[in-house]
N, C-alpha and C positions, 0 to 999 in steps of 0.2 A: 625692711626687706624680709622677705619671707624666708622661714628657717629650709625649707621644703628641698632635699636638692633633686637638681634636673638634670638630664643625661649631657653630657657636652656636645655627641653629634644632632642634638635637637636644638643648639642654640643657632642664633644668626647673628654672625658676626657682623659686626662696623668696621670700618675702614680704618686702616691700622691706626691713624693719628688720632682717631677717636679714641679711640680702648679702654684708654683710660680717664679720660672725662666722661663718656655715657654709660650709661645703666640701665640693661634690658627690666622694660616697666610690665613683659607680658608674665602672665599668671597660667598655672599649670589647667586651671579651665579652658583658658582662654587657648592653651595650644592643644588641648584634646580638640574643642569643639571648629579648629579651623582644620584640623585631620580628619574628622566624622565628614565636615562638607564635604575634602576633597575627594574621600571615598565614595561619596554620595554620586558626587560627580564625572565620577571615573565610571561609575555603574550605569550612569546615563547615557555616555558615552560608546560604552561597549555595546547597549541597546540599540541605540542609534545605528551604529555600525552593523549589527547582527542584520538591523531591516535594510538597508543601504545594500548588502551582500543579499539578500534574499527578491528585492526586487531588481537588481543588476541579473541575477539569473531568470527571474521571467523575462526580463528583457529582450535576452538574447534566444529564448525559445521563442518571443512572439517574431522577432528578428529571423530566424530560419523558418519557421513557417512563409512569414512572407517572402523571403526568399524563394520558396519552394512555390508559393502560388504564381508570384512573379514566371517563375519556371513554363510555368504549366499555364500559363497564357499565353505566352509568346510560340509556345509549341502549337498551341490551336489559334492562333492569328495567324501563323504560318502559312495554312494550308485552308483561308478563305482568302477572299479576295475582297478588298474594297470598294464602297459605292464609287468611286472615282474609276477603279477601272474596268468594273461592269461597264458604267457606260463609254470610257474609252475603247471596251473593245465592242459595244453595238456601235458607237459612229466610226468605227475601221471596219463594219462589216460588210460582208457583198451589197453589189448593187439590187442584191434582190429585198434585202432588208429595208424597209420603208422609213424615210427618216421621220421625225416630230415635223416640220413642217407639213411633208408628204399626209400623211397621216390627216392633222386636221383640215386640207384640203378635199380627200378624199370625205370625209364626215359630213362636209356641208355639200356635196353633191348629190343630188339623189339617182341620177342614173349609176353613180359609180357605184352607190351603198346597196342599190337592185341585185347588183354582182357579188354583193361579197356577202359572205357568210358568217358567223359567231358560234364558236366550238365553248362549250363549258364544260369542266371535269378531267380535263385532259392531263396526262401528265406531261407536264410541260419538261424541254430541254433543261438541263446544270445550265447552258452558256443558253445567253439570247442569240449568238451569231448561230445558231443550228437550227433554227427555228426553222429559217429556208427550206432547210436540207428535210425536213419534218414533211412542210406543205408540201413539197414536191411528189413525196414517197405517199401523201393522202390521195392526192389529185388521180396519183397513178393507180392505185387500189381502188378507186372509185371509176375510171376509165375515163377521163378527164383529161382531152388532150391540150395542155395551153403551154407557151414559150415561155412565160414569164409568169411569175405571182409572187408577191407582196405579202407578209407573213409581218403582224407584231402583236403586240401584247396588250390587254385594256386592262391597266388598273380597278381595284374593285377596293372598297372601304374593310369589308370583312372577306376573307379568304383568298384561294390563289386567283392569280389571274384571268380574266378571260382571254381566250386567243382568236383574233381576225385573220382572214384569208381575204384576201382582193385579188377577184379573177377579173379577166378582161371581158366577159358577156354574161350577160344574166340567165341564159340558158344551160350556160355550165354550171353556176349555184344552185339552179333549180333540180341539174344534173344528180349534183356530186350530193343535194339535202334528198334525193330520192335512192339514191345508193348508198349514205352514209350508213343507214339503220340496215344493212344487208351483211356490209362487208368489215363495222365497225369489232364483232369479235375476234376477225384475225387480227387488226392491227391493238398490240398490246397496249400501248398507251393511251387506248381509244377504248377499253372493254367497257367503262361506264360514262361515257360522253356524250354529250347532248348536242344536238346540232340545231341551229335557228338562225333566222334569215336576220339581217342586217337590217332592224326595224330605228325610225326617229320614235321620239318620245309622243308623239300627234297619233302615226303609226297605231304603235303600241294600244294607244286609248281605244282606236278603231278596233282593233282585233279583242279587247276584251268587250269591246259592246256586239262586237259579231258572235262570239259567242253565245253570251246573251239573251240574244235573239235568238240562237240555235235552240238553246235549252228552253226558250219560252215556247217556242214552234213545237219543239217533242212532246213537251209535256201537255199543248193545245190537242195535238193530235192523234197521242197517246201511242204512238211509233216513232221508231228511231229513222226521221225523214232526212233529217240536216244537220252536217257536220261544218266545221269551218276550214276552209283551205285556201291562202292565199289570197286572206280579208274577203274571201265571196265564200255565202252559202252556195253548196250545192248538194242535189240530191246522191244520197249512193244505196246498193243494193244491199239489204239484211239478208244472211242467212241465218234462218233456222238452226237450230242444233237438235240435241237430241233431249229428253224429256229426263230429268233426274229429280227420281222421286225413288231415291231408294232408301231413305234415310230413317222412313216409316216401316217398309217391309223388307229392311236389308237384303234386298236382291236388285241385280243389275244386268244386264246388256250388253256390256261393252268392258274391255278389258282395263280401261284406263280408270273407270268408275271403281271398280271392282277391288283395282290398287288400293285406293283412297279409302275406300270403306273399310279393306282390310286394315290398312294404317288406323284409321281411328278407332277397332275392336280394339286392337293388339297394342297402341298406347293408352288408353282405357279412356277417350275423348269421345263427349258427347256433343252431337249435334243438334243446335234446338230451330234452326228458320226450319219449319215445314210450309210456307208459302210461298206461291212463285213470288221472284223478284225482278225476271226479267217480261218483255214485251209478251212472251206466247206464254200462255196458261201454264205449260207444263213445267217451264225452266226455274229449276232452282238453281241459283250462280252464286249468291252470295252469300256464305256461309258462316255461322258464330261455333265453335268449337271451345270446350270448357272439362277440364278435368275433375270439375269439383264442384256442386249443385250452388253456385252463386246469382245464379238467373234469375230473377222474381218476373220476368215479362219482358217478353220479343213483339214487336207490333210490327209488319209490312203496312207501310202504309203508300201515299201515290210517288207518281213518278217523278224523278229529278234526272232527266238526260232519257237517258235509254234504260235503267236499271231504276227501281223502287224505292224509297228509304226506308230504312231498317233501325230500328231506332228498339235498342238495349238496355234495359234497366237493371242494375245490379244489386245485391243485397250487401254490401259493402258498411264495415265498421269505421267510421275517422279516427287513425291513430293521433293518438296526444303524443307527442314528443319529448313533451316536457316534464310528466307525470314521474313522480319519483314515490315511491310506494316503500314500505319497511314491512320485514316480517320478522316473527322470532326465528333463530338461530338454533335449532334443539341440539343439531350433531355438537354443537359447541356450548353444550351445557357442564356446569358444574354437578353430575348426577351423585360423585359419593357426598357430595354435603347436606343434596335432599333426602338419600335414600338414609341418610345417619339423623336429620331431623326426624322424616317421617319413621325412623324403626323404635323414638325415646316415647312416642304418646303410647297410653293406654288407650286403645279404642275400645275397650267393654265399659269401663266408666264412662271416656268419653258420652257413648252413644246411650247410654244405659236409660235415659231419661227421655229419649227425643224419640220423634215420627219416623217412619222412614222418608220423608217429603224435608222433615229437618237433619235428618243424617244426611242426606246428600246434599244439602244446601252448605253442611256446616264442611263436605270435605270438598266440596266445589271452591268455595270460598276459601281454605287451608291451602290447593293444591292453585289457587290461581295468585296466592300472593307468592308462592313459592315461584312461580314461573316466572312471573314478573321482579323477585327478586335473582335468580340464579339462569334466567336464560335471555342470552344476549339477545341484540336486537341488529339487525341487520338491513340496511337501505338501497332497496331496487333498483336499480338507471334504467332505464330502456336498453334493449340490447342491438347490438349491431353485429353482423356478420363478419369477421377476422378472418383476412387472408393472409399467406403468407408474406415474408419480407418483399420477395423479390416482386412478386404480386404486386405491392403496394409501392414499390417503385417503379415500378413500370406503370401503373397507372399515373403516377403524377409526372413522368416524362412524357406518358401522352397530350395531359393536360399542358403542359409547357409547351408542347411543339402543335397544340392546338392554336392556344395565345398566339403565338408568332407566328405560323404559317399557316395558317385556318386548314381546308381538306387538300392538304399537298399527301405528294407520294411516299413521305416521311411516316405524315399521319396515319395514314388507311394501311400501312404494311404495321406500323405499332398498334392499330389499331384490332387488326389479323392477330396477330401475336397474341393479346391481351385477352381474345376473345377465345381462344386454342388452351392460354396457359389455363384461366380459370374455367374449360370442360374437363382439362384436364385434371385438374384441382378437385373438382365438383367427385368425378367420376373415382378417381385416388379415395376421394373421403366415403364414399357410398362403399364403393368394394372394401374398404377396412371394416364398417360397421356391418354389412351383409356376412362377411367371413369370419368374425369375429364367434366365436360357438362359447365362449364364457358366460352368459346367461341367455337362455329363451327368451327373457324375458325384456331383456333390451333390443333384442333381436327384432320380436313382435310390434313392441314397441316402436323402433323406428319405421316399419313398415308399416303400420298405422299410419304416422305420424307424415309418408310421403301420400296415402291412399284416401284421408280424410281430412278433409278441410279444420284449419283450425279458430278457423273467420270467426268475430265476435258476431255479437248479433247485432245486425244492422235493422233500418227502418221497415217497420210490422206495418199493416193495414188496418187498419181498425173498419170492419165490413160493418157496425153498427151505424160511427157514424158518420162513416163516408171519408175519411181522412188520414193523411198518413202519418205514424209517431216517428219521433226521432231521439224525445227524451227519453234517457234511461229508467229513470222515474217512474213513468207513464208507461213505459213499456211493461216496468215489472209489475203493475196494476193489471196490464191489460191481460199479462199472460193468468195473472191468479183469477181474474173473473175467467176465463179459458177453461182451465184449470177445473175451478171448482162448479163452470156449466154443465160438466159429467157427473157428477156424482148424483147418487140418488138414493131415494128415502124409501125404507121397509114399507112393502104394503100392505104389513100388521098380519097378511094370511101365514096359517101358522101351517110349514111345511111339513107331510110325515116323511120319515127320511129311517126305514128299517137299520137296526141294530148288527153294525159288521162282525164286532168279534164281542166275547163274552172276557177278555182281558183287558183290564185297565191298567191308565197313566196316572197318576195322582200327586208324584211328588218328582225332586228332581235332587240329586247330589249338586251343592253347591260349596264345598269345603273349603279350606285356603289352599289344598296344594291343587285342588281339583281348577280352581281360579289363578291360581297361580303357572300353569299348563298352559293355561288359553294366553293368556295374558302375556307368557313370554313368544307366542308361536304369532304375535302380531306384528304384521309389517312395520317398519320403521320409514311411514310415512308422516308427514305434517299433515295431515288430512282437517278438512275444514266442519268443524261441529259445533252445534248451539253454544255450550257450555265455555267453549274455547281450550278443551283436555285434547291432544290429539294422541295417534296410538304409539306414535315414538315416544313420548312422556311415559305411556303407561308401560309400552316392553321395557323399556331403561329401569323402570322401580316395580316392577311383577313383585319383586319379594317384598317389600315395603306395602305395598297397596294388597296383598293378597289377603291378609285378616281383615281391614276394614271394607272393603270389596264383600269380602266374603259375609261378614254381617249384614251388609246392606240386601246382599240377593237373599239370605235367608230371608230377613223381616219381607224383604217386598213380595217374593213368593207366599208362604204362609200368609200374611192376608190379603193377596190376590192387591195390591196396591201399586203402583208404577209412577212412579216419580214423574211431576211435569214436564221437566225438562226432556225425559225418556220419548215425551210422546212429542215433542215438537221438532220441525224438520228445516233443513233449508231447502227449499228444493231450486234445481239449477236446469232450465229449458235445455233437452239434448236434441237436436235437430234429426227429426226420420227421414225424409222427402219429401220431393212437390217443391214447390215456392216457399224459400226462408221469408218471405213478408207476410204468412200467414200463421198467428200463430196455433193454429191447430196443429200444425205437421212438427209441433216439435211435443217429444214427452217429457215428464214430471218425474226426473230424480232425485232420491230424497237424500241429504245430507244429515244423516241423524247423529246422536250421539254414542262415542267409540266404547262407553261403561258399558251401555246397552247392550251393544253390538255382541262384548263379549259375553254378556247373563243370554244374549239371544241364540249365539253359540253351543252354549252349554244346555240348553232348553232343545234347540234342534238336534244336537247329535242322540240325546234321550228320546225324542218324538221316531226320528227316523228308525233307530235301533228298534224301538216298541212295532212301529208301522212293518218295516222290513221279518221281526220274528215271526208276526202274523200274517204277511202277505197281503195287506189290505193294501198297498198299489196296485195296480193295475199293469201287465206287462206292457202294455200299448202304449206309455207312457213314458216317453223318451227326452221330455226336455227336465231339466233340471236336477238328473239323475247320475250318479257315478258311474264311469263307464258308459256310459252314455250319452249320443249325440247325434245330429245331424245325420252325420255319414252311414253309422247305426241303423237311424229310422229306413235314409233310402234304399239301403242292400236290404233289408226286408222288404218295404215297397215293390222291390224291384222283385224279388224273389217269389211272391204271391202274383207279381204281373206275368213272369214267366209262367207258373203254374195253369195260371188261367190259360195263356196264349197253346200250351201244349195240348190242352183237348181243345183245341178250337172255338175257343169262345171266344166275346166281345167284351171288352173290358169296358164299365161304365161309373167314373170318378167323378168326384166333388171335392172342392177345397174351400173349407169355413174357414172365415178368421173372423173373431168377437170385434165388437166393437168397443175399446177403451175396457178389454175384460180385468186386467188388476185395480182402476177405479172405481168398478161399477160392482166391485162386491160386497153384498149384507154384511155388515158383521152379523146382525141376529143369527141369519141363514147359513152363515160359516157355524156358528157356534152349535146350534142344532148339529152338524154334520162332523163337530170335531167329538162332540159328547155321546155321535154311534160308532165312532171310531176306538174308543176308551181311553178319550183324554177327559179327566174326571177330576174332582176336587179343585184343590185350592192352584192346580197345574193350569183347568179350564178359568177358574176367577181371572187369573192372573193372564192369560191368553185373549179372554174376552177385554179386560180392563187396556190391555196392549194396544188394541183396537180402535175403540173407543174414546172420546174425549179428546182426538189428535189434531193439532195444530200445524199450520206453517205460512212459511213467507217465501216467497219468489224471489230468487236474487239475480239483475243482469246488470253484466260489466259491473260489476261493484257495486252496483242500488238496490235495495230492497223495495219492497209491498208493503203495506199493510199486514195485517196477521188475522188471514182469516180459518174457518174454522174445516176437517174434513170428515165428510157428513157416512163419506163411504170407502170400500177398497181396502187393498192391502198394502203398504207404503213399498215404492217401488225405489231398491237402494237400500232397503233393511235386508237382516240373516234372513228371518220368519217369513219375508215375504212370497217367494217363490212357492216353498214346502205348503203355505198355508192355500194359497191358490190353488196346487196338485192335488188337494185335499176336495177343494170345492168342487175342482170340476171334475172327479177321479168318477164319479157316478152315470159321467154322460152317457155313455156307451151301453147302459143295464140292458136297454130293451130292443137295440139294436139286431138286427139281420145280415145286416153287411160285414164284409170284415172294416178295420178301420183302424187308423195309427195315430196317435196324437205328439204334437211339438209344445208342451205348455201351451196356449191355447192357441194353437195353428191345430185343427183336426179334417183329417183327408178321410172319407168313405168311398168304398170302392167296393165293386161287385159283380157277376159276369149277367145278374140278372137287375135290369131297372126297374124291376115294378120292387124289390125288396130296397135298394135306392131311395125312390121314395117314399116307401115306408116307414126307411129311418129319416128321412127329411120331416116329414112328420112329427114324428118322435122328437128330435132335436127342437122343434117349433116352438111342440107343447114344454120340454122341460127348460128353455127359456126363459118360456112365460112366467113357468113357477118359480124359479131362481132369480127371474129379473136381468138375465146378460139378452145380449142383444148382440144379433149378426151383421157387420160390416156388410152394406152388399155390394159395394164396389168391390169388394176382395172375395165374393162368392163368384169361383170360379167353376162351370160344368165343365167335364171332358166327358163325352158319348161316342 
């Protein structure tokens, strides 16, 4: 027996007569380890119980809900009525309601079915027993005297009913289908209802081969002779109209025209059939209207009826749907971790040993593991148009009460509604962004964005070899051979070109704070460039990037040298006019790189500053000018035409525009005229090398070209490129007689005498020739 003692109320007693013959054999283990269980056990228990309590209360919540729906179905079973007593109360209805017997009786009869009529669209009676009460009140609006008529209903597989009327003679059908389309706008339930005679299925056949034949006769005889009435051709009279051809010379005749033409000025729709469509030569009826140049070809071609077919070809992109795209995330960049990387390197050592062609490889390379390690990555959907809640329940209660009761008067009033709420919606969202004056520039923006199509580019014509593209691929081939079929080659003759000013440009401030200025004053755009830097990256780190920045423009200045990448472009087809399947009508924007951009900066505000102290622009010179513009140009226009008109003379104007003038420029012949301007030294190496040696690739919808080479021009989508242009052609006007105003290269000559007119037409011919631009002559306009 173990010395050990135990508590006495932990023993368990025996039964008194025991007591003293047995002897408890348990061990103090052995009554810990059966109290550990029961604890164990009791813990399990109260678990049990915790969940037991926890789902007896969802129970009683899913329990009062249903309740509640219980509720609310009895409340709306209330107030329909059962298929049982629909038709209990059409077989207790008047004796005018036709019964099921009645009915297919009438069906197999054909004198009866002569008489009766077929209404579609109608908004039918709540009860069938009113239906009577219906025909009566038609028959009477139609003047249709009969005693009796027979009104019921023809089931239909999809939508509401059709409804029959059975009259006692077939000259009242014939009556009441000749006065239906007269008097069916007063009767409301009738405003879009169709009326057709009680045809069998035999019938039916007949009447579409009479047709048929109508339309084969028209088109035999090239007049609208025969129409079908009553399964017989017969002949009936055409009238003539009136001649509408005002669409070419907007003027009209007639007041009703005049509406229409103003309507499509003043929504800004164009109209493209300009050939007749109908019988008489002169009628134009059928008309295509387009807010936005997606036309690539309108054909009239022969007759189908009485009217011509017209047959529209669009220049349309195929949306992918499925296309799920990723871009970097810049706004959501980790920038103080880059700008603290990039502020620990030495760039003087770094760079100390390397080209400039290797300094910017080594900070392209630095700046693009950065990106790709510290700036997210974000995944495009397609997007879909988000209306509001209420919006978007109401349309799917239309779609329910479509299912179920196809075009009833449930439908077309929800249907009303749906189409009210979202003009509504439309015009709410317009007027907040029109009124909104927090930036110009989203302002301009969104008015763009309703006034210029944003159509991808659909299928091109390839006029070489007869065939239409579709692939994107092929497309972006076809536009770079486009593309680079303008450009053209120095014809070695070496221009004289006199010495403007006696002050030179030679060098240029490119310091770090000076790069650092440019560099914070850039948009914070994700903008698309060779290299893959965009200029949100570089405003984010100005301070960081401004010493190595600032090294790289010095080396590349000082030896006139320009980094590859500098000179390579993306360039992206911007559609001008004409037919989007041709690719001529679209131009060459170039997507260059955003380092450039800013050394390109800093290089034009020093040209223009130099240009401007000397006056070597030209004051005629109004496109690409500060303070300067359009409006500009035409109130002086305007102000020399008044001058002239006050002594009585004849005003005699011309308007040139070049042909592909920012393509078709020399570099040699730029250089010669930037070097009598006094742009000199290592400013002009570096201006010329800009030039020269430049590359690009065509990208559409996301496919690129080939990488071919460009032989000429100024890149259109660079800083340099505009200024460098104004430059070439600032000389046109030397020898001139007329007076004369220029738009970047749009220039107008104007004069009260024509023989000095074409003396500078002349003039303009010969310094063509020697410069190499060429005049558009479709866009050489005379005014005399």
């Amino acid at each position: 027996m173990s010395s050990t003692s135990i508590p006495s109320d932990s023993i368990i007693l025996a039964p008194a007569e025991d007591r003293e013959s047995k002897t408890p054999e348990m061990s103090f283990e052995d009554l810990y380890r059966v109290v550990v269980e029961m604890s164990t056990s009791l813990e399990q228990v109260t678990l049990q119980n915790n969940n037991l309590v926890q789902l007896n209360g969802e129970l009683i919540k899913k329990v009062e809900s249903l309740e509640l729906s219980v509720k609310e179905l009895k409340e709306n079973c209330a107030s329909k009525k059962t298929f049982a007593q629909v038709v209990t109360a059409g077989l207790k209805s008047s004796a005018a309601q036709v019964s099921f017997i009645k009915a297919a009786e009438i069906a197999n009869d054909t004198e009866k079915r002569n008489a009766a009529v077929i209404l579609d669209k109608v908004e039918l009676p709540e009860n069938v027993s009113d239906d009577g009460q219906f025909g009566q009140a038609l028959l009477k609006a139609c003047e249709v005297q009969e005693d009796s008529v027979s009104v019921f209903r023809l089931q239909r597989r999809v939508g509401p009913p059709l409804l029959k009327i059975q009259l006692q003679k077939k000259e009242d059908a014939r009556k009441m289908m000749s006065q239906f389309n007269k008097i069916k706008s007063t009767v409301q339930a009738c405003s879009s209802a169709i009326i057709r005679p009680d045809l069998s299925k035999p019938e039916r056949e007949r009447q579409r081969a009479a047709w048929k034949e109508a339309v084969m006769k028209n088109n035999k005889a090239g007049e609208f002779l025969f129409t079908v009435r009553n399964l017989e051709c017969v002949k009936v009279q055409y009238k003539e109209g009136e001649a509408h051809r005002a669409w070419e010379s907007r003027e009209t005749r007639t007041s009703n025209t005049q509406k229409l033409l103003s309507f499509s000025i003043k929504c800004g729709l164009k109209q493209h059939v300009m050939s007749p469509t109908r019988l008489n030569p002169d009628n134009v009826l059928d008309l295509c209207f387009t807010n936005t140049d997606i036309v690539n070809e309108i054909t009239v071609g022969d007759l189908f009826s009485d009217h011509r077919f017209v047959h529209v070809s669009l220049s349309r992109q195929r949306k992918n749907s499925q296309k799920v795209s990723t871009v970097k995330c810049f706004r959501k960049a980790s920038f103080d971790e880059i700008n603290c990387i990039l502020s620990r390197i030495d760039w003087d050592l770094r760079f100390s040993t390397l080209t400039v062609e290797e300094m910017y490889q080594d900070l392209v390379a630095l700046l693009s593991n950065l990106i790709d390690k510290f700036i997210p990555v974000k995944i495009l959907k397609p997007s879909t148009k988000l209306h509001s809640s209420d919006i978007r329940k109401l349309q799917k209660k239309k779609l329910d009460v479509w299912r179920s009761e196809g075009n009833s008067v449930n439908y077309r009033a929800l249907a009303l509604l749906l189409r009210t709420r979202l003009s509504l919606e439309e015009k709410r969202i317009t007027e907040n962004r029109l009124c909104d004056g927090s930036s110009p520039h989203a302002f301009y923006k969104f008015v763009n964005s309703r006034w210029k199509s944003d159509e991808k580019i659909g299928i091109l014509r390839d006029s070489a070899a007869g065939e239409d593209v579709t692939d994107d691929i092929t497309k972006a081939s076809l536009f770079s051979d486009t593309f680079s079929s303008v450009y053209t080659t120095d014809d070695g003759c070496a221009s004289e070109f006199p010495v403007r000013t006696s002050q030179c440009r030679s060098s240029v401030d490119v310091s770090p704070h000076v790069v650092e200025f440019h560099l914070s004053h850039l948009p914070l755009k994700a903008n698309t460039t060779p290299e893959g830097i965009p200029s949100i990256f570089l405003k984010r780190t100005c301070t960081s990037l401004a010493l190595p920045l600032s090294i790289i423009y010095q080396r590349s200045l000082q030896y006139g040298i320009v980094p590859t990448v500098w000179k390579s472009a993306i360039v992206k087809p911007l559609y001008k006019k004409g037919s989007r399947c041709d690719p001529k009508n679209y131009r060459p924007i170039s997507l260059t790189s955003s380092v450039c951009k800013v050394l390109e900066k800093i290089v034009r505000c020093e040209v223009t500053k130099h240009l401007n102290v000397n006056r070597l622009i030209i004051d005629r010179q109004y496109g690409f000018r500060s303070n300067r513009g359009t409006v500009s140009q035409l109130l002086s226009y305007q102000s020399a035409l008044i001058g002239i008109c006050m002594k009585k003379l004849v005003t005699h104007s011309v308007y040139v525009d070049f042909k592909k003038a920012f393509d078709t420029v020399s570099p040699k012949k730029l250089e010669i005229k930037l070097h009598s301007y006094g742009i000199s030294g290592s400013l002009l190496c570096w201006l010329t090398s800009f030039l020269t040696g430049r590359n690009q690739v065509v990208c559409v919808n996301g496919s690129t070209s080939a990488c071919s080479s460009v032989m000429s021009g100024v890149p259109q989508g660079s800083v340099l490129g505009p200024l460098l242009f104004l430059l070439y052609i600032n000389d046109i006007g030397d020898n001139f007689k007329s007076n004369y105003l220029l738009y970047a290269d749009d220039l107008k000559i104007f004069s009260h005498s024509s023989s000095d007119v074409q003396h500078d037409l002349d003039v303009l011919s010969d310094w063509c020739r020697t410069w190499q631009l060429d005049v558009a002559p479709n866009k050489f306009k005379p005014f005399f």
